[in-house]
C-alpha positions as CSV (number, residue, x, y, z in Angstrom):
1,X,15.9,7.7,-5.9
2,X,18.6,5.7,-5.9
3,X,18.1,2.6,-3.6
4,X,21.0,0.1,-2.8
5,X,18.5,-2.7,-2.7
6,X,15.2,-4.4,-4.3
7,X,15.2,-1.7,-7.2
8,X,13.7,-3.5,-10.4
9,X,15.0,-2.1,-14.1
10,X,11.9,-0.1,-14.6
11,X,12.2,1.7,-11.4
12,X,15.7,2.4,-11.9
13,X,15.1,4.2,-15.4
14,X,12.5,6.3,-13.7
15,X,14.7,7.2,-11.3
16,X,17.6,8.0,-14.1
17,X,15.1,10.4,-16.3
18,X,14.2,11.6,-13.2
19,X,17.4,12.4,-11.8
20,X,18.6,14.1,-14.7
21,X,18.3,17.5,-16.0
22,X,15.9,18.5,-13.1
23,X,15.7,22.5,-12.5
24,X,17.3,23.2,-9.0
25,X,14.5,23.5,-5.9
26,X,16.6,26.3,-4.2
27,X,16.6,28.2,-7.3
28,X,12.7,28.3,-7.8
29,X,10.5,31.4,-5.9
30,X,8.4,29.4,-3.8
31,X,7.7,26.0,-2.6
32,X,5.5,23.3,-4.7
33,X,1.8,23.4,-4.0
34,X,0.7,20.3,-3.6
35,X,-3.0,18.4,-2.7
36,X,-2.9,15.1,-1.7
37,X,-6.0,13.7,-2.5
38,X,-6.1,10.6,-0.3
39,X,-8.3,8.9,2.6
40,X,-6.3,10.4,5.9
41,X,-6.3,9.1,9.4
42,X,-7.9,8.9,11.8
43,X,-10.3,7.7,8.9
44,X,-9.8,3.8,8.6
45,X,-10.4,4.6,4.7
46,X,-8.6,2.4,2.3
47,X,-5.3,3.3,1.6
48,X,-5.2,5.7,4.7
49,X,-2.0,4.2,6.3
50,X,0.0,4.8,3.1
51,X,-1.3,8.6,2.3
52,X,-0.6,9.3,5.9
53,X,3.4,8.2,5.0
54,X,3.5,10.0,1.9
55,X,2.6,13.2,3.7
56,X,4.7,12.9,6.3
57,X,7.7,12.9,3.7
58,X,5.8,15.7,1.8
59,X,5.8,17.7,5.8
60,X,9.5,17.2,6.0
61,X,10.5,18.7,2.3
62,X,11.2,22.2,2.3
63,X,10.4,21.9,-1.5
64,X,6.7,21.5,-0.7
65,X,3.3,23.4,0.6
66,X,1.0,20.7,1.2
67,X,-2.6,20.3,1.7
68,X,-4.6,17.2,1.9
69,X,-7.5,16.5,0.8
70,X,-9.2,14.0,2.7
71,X,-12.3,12.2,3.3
72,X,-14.6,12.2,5.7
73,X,-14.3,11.3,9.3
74,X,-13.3,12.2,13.0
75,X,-12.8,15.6,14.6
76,X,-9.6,15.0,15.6
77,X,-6.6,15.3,13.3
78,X,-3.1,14.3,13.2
79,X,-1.2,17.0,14.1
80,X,1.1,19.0,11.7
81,X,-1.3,18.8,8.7
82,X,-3.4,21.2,6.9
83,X,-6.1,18.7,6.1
84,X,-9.2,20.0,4.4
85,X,-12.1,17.4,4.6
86,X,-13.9,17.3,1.3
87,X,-14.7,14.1,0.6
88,X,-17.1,11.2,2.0
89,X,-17.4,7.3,0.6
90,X,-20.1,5.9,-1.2
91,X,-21.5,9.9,-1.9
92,X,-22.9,10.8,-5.3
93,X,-21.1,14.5,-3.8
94,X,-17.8,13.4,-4.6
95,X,-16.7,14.9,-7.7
96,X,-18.4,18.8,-6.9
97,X,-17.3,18.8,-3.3
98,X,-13.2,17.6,-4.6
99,X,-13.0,19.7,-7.8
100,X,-14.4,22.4,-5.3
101,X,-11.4,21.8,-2.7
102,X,-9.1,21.4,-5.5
103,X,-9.7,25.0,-6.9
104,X,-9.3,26.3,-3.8
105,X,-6.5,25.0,-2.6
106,X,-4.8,26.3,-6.1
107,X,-2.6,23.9,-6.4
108,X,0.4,23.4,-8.6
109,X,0.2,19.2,-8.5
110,X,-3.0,17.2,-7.7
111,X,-1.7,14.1,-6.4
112,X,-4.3,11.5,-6.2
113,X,-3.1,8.4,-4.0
114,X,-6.3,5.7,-5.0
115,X,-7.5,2.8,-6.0
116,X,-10.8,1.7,-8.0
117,X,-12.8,1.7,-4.6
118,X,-11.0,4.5,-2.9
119,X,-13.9,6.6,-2.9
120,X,-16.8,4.3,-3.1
121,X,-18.0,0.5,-3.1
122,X,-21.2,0.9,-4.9
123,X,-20.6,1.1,-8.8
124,X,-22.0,4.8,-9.3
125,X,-20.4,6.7,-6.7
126,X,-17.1,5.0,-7.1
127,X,-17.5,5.6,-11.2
128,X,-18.3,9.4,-10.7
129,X,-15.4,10.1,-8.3
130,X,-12.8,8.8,-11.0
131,X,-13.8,11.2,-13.3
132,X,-12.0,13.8,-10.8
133,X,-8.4,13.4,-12.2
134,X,-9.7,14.2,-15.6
135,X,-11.6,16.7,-14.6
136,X,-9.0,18.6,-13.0
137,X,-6.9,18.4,-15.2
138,X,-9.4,19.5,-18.0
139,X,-9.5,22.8,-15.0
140,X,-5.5,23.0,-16.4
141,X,-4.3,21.7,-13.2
142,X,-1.1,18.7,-13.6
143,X,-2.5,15.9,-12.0
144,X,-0.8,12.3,-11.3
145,X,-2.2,8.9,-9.8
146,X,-0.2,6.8,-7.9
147,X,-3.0,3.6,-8.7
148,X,-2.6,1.0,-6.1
149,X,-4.6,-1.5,-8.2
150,X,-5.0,-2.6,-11.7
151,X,-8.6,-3.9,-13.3
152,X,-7.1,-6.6,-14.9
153,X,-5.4,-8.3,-12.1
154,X,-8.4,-8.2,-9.8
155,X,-10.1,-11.7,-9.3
156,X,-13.9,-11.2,-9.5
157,X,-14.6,-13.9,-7.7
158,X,-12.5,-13.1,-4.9
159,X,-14.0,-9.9,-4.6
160,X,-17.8,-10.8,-4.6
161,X,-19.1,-9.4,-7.9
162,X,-22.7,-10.5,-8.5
163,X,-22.2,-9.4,-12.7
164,X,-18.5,-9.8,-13.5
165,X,-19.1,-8.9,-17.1
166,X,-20.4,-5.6,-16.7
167,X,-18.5,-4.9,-13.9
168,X,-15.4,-5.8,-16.6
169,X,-16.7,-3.4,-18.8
170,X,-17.2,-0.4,-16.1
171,X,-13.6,-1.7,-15.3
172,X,-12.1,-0.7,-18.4
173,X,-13.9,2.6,-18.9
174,X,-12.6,3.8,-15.5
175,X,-9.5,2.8,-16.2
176,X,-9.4,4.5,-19.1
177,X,-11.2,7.7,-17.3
178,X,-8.2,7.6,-15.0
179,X,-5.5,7.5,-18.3
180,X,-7.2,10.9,-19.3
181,X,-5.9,12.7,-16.9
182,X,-2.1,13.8,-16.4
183,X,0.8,10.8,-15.5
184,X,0.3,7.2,-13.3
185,X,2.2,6.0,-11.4
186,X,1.9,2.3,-10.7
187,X,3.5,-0.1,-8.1
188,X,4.6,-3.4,-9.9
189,X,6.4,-3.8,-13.5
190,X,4.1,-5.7,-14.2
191,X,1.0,-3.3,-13.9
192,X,2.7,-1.1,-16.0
193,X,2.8,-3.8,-19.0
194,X,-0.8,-4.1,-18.5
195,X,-1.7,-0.7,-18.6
196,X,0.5,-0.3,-22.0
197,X,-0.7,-3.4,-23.3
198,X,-3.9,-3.3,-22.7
199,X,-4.9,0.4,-23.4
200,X,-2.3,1.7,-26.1
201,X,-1.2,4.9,-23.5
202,X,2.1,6.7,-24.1
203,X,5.2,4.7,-22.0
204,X,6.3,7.8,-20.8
205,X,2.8,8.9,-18.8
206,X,2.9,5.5,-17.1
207,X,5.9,5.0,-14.5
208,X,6.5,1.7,-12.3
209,X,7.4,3.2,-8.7
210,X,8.9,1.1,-5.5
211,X,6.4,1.3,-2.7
212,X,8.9,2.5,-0.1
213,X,8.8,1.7,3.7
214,X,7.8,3.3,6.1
215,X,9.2,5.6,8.8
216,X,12.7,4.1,10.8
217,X,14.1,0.7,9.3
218,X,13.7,-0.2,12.8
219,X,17.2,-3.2,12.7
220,X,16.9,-3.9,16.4
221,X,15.5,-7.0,15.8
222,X,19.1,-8.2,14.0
223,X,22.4,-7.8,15.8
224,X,25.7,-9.8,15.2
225,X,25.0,-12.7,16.9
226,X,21.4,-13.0,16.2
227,X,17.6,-12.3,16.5
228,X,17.2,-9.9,19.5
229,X,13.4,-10.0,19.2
230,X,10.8,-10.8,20.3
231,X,11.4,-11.6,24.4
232,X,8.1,-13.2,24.9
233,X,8.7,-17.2,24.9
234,X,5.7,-17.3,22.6
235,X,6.5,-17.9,18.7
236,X,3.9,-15.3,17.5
237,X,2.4,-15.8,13.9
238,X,0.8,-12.9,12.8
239,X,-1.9,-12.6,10.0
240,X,-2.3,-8.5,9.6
241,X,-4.8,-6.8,7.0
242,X,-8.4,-6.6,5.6
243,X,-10.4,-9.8,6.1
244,X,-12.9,-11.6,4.2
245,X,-12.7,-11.2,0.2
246,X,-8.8,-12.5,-1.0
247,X,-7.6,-12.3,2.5
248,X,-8.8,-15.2,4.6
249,X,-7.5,-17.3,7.4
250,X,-9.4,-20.0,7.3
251,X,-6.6,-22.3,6.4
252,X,-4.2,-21.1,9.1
253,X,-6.9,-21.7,11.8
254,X,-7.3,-25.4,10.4
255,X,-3.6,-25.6,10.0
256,X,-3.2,-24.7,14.1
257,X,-3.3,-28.0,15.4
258,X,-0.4,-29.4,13.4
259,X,1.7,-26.8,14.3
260,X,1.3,-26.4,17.8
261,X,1.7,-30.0,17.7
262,X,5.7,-29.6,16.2
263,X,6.1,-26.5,18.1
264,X,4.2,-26.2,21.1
265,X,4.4,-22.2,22.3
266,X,3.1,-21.1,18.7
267,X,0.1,-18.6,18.5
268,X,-2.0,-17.7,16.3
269,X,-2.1,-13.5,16.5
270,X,-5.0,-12.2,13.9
271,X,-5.3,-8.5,13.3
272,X,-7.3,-6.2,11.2
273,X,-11.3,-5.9,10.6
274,X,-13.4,-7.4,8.1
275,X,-12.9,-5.9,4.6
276,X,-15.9,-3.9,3.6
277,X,-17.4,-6.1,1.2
278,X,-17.2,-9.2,3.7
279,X,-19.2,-7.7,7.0
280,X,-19.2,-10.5,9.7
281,X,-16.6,-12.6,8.5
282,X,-14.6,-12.6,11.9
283,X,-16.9,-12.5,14.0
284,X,-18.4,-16.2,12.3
285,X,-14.7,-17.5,12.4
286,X,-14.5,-16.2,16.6
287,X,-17.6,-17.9,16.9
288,X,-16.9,-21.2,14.7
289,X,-12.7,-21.9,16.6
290,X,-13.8,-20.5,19.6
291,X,-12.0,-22.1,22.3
292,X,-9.1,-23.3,19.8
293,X,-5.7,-22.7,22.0
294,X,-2.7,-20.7,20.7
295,X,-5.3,-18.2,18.8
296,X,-5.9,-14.5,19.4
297,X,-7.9,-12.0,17.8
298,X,-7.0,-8.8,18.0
299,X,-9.5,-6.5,15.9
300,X,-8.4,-3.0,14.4
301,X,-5.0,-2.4,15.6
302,X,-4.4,1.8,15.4
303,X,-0.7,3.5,13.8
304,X,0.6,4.3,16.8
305,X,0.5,0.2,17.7
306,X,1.8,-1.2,14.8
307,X,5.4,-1.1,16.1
308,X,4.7,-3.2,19.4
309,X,2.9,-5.6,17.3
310,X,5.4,-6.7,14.6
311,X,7.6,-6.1,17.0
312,X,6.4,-9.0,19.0
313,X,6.1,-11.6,16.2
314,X,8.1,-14.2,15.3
315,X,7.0,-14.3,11.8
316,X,4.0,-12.9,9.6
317,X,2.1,-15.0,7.2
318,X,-0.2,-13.3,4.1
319,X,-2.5,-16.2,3.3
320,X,-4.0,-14.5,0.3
321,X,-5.8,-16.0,-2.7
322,X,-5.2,-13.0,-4.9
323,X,-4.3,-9.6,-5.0
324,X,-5.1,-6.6,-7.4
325,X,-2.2,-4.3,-6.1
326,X,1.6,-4.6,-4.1
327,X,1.1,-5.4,-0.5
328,X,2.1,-2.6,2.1
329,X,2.1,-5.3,4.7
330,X,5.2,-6.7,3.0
331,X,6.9,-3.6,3.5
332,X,5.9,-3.3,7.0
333,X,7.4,-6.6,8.0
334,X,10.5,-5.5,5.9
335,X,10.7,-2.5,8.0
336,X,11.4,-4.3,11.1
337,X,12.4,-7.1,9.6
338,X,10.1,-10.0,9.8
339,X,10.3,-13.2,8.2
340,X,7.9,-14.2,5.7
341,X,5.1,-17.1,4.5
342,X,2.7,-16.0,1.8
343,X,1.2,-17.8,-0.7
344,X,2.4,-17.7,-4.0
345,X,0.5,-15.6,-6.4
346,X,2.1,-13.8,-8.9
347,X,2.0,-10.1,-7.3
348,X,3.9,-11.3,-4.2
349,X,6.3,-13.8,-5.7
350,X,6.5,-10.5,-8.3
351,X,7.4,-8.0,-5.0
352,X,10.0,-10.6,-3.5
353,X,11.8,-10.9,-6.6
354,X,11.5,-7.1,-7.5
355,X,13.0,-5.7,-4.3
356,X,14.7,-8.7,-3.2
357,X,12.8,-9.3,-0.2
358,X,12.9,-13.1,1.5
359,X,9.9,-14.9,1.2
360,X,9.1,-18.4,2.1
361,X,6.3,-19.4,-0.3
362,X,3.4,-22.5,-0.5
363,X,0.4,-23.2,-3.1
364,X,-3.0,-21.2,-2.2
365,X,-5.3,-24.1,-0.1
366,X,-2.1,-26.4,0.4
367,X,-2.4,-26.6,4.4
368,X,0.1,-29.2,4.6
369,X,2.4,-26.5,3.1
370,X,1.9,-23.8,4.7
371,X,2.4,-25.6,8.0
372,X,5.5,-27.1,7.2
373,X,7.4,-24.2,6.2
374,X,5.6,-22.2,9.4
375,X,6.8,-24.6,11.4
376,X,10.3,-25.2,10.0
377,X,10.8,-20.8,10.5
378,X,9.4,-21.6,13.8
379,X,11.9,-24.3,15.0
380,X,15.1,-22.6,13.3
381,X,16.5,-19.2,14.7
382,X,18.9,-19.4,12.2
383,X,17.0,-19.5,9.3
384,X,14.9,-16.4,11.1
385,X,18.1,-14.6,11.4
386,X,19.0,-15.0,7.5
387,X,15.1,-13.8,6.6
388,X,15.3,-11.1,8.9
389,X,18.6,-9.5,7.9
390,X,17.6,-10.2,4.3
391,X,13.9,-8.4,4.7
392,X,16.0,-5.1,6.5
393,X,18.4,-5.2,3.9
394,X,15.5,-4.4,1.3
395,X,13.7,-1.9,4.1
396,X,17.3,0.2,3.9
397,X,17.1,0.5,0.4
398,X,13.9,1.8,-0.1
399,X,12.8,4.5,2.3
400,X,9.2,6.0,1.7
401,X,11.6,9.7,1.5
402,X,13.5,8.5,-1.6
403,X,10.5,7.4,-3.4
404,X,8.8,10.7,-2.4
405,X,11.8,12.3,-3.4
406,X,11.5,10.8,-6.7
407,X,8.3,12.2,-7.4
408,X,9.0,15.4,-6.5
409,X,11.7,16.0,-8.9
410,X,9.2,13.7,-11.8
411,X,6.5,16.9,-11.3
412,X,9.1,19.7,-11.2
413,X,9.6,18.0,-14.7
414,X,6.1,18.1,-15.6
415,X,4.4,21.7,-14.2
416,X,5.0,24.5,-16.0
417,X,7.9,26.7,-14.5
418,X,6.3,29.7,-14.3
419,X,4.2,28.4,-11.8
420,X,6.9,27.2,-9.6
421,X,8.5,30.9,-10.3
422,X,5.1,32.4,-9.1
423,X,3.6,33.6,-12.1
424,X,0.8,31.6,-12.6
425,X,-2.0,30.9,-10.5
């Protein structure tokens, strides 16, 4: 891929080796089989929203026959997929019922799209379904990981781990479970130093990626002479994601009287659902501001709504006191370019510099920060305007088909060629 924008040196000498010397698509017998392995909507399973954009560029690519590989969940499908079901969280079944699906679907790549809790929250379940990649791959298939998370960058704390030490040691092993099988991709720089400092694996099986955004860079928001968006008199704040572990709003709820003190017609727009490990945690927040004006919560807000709802904000804030992977809500906002307040931990402040994305930052539990600079994005259009065009500037250059595009041409690198000619299985 070669994006204009936001592209950090690793990225870009992935993209170079993988650019060069590639065999030509057109040339090859048949198309690239390829099984997703991913949680797949209308499952609400983590990392859903992201496999679903991956496949979507994978549907488009006449290089590619796809099948996914998904867990669990509703009888209705998105259409346009051939999803195979093989897969539920939290089951001891996991490893049989995938390597079954996978040897069926005979596939030339197994593209696993996870991270350490993809598959399950309890430590056995989750610890058996990461032997999969390997395990595949020991069945001669090429497999690659794009890993959403690193062990070592995950705050125990934050996450509710009763026995941090052993869970630090069943961290490492699965980590080093996952480096047994074929490539990995990860999502920050940074992630990849700490997978090759930290576990003495080749440089060349471990690649940093871009994220990508997802679908249109939608640029209405921007014109010449301004922010078009939104129409509503209402300055909407909107706090999107997983609730309850490293992503809280408490602050922001304490922080609502000051602002709507500076700037009267501000609101408070919370959506998402508790994160699994944090079951209530809404629902006592509800209960504890109910009655608070200028503050809405919203609940689980489906694909198909996303666009109305960054649509109508004014600006989104990630009040996060950690994180153990890249944030795909950045990318969202970037998409339809949203200005930004997060709090300053390394992985974000690590994204914004990476890809070039405008970020207005403030120290984790400083509420007197984080309501000054929300209510200094509120009160200036002008400094919304510079954020927003700066945020679509970094959408354009990274496009969820470029970075899928990327990949492609990494595995026609990797599996063997007689398989892409049709001699092999």
């Amino acid at each position: 891929m070669l994006a204009s924008q936001g592209t950090s040196p690793v990225a870009q000498g992935s993209q170079r080796s993988a650019l060069s010397g590639i065999r030509d698509a057109a040339a090859l017998s048949r198309r690239m089989r390829v099984s997703l392995v991913t949680s797949f909507p209308p499952s609400r399973g983590d990392l859903n929203e992201y496999g679903y954009h991956l496949a979507c560029a994978m549907r488009d690519d006449p290089r590619v026959e796809l099948c996914i590989l998904a867990d669990d969940g509703p009888s209705a499908e998105v259409d346009g997929f051939r999803v195979q079901r093989c897969w539920s969280f939290n089951s001891l079944l996991n490893p049989l019922r995938l390597l079954g699906a996978i040897r069926e679907s005979k596939p030339d790549v197994v593209w696993f799209n996870i991270g350490f809790s993809s598959f399950a929250r309890s430590p056995v379940p989750a610890f058996l379904a990461l032997t999969v990649p390997a395990l595949a791959r020991r069945m001669g298939y090429y497999t690659h990981i794009t890993l959403h998370t690193v062990f070592e960058r995950i705050n125990l704390k934050d996450a509710g781990v009763r026995f941090p030490s052993l869970y630090r040691t069943a961290g490492r092993m699965a980590t080093r479970l996952l480096l047994a099988s074929g490539d990995i991709s990860v999502l920050l720089p940074s992630f990849r130093s700490e997978i090759l400092n930290n576990y003495g694996v080749s440089a060349d099986r471990v690649q940093a990626r871009l994220h990508g955004t997802f679908g249109e860079v939608l640029g209405a928001r921007v014109s010449g002479s301004g922010i078009l968006g939104p129409v509503s008199s209402e300055r909407i704040i909107l706090a999107f994601g997983y609730w309850g572990t490293y992503k809280r709003v408490d602050l922001l709820l304490q922080s609502m009287e000051r602002i709507r003190s500076a700037v009267p017609n501000a609101v408070l727009v919370i959506a998402g659902t508790n994160h699994p490990s944090a079951p209530g945690y809404l629902e006592s927040l509800q209960e504890q501001w109910r009655g608070l004006p200028g503050v809405r919560f919203l609940g689980y807000v489906p694909e198909t709504e996303l666009e109305g709802l960054f649509k109508s904000a004014s600006v989104l804030v990630l009040p996060y006191s950690s994180a153990a992977g890249t944030s795909g809500v950045v990318h969202q906002a970037c998409q339809y370019g949203l200005p930004m307040v997060a709090t300053a931990i390394p992985e974000i402040v690590e994204i914004a510099k990476e890809e070039k994305i405008a970020v207005e930052f403030y120290e984790p539990s400083d509420s007197g920060a984080l309501s000054e600079q929300l209510i200094r994005l509120l009160g200036s259009e002008d400094l919304r305007r510079s954020l927003s065009e700066q945020n679509l500037r970094a959408a354009q250059g990274t496009p969820i088909a470029q970075v899928v595009d990327d990949y492609l041409r990494f595995f026609e690198k990797r599996v063997p060629t007689a398989k892409l000619q049709g001699t092999g299985q």
